[in-house]
N, C-alpha and C positions, 0 to 999 in steps of 0.2 A: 767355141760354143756351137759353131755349127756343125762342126765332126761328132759333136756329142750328139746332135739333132741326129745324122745319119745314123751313128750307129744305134740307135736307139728306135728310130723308126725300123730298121730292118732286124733287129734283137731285143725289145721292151727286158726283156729279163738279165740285162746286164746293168750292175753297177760299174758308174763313172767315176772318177775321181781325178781330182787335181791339184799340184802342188808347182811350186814357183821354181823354173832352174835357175842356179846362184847366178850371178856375175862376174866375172874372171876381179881376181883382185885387185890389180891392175887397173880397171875400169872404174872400178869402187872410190881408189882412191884419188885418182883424178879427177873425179865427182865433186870430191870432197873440195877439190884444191882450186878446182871452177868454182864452186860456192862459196868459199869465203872471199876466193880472190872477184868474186863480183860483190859481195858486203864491203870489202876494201874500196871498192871502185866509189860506190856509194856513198861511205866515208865522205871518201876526201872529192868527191865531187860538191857535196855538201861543205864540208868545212875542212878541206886540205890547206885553204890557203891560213887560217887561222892555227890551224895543228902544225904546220911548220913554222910559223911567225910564235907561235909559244917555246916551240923546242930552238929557237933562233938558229934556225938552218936553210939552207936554199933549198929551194924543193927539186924533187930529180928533174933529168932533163925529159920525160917520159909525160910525166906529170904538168910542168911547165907547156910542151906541147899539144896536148891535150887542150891543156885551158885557153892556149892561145886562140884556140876559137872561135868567135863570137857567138855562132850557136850553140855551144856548147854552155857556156857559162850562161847566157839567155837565157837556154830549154833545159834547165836541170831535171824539170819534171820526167819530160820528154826523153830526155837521155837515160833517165832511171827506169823510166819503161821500155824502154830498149835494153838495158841490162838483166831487165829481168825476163824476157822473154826469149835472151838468147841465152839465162841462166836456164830456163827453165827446158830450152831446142837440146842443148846441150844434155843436161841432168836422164830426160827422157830417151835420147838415142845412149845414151854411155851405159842405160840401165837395161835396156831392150836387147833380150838375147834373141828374139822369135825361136826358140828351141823348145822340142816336144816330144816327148817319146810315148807310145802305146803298149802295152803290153795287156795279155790277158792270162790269166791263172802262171805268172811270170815269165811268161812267153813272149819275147820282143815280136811286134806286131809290125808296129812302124815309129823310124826311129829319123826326126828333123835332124838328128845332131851327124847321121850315119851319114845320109843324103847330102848334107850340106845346107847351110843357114843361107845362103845366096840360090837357092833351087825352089822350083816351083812346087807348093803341095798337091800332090795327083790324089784326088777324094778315091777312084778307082782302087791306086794301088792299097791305100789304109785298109779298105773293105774286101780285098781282096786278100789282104794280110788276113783282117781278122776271122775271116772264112776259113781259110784254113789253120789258123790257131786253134779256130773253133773243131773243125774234123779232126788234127794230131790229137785233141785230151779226149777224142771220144773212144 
């Protein structure tokens, strides 16, 4: 929003536009697989001990040491908001490309993904792109 503010302050007569870059698939689907497996969590935080005592099975030893806890079995609530907050740390960096490309009358202006996603954005160098994007179509 604020590259739009720039360029716009210094070119009123350009349209902006913006569209979402995907997320590697990869990323997508490990999203996926932190989110149910914190529903899972929740589950059987709630009634694991009952889900296993129906399906007459020892429960893992994963599960077991978990609940050995006394806080844990105490602060269900507690714990549940702690799973969802590190559902939610997770979901939000896994989905977060920071990636951003400019271009003007299809002319790559300035390109985050060229730069590098670990690099700093220099407002200079964009406006300085699209300066001269702007002299080549004239």
């Amino acid at each position: 929003e604020n590259l739009k503010q720039q360029y716009l302050q210094n070119h009123p007569e350009l349209e902006v536009t913006f569209s979402i870059y995907p997320t590697a698939p990869w990323k997508e689907k490990l999203a996926m697989v932190i989110n149910v497996l914190s529903w899972v969590a929740i589950v059987l935080l709630f009634w694991g001990d009952s889900i296993f005592a129906k399906l007459g099975m020892r429960p893992p030893a994963l599960y077991e040491f978990f609940m050995n806890f006394e806080d844990v079995r105490n602060s269900k609530m507690l714990v549940t908001l702690a799973i969802f907050f590190l559902n939610s740390f997770a979901q939000g960096n896994l989905h977060k490309t920071g990636a951003f490309e400019v271009y003007y009358n299809s002319t790559p202006v300035y390109s985050k993904l060229a730069q590098g996603v670990g690099k700093r954005v220099v407002m200079k160098d964009m406006l300085d792109g699209l300066e001269a994007a702007m002299g080549a179509s004239k």
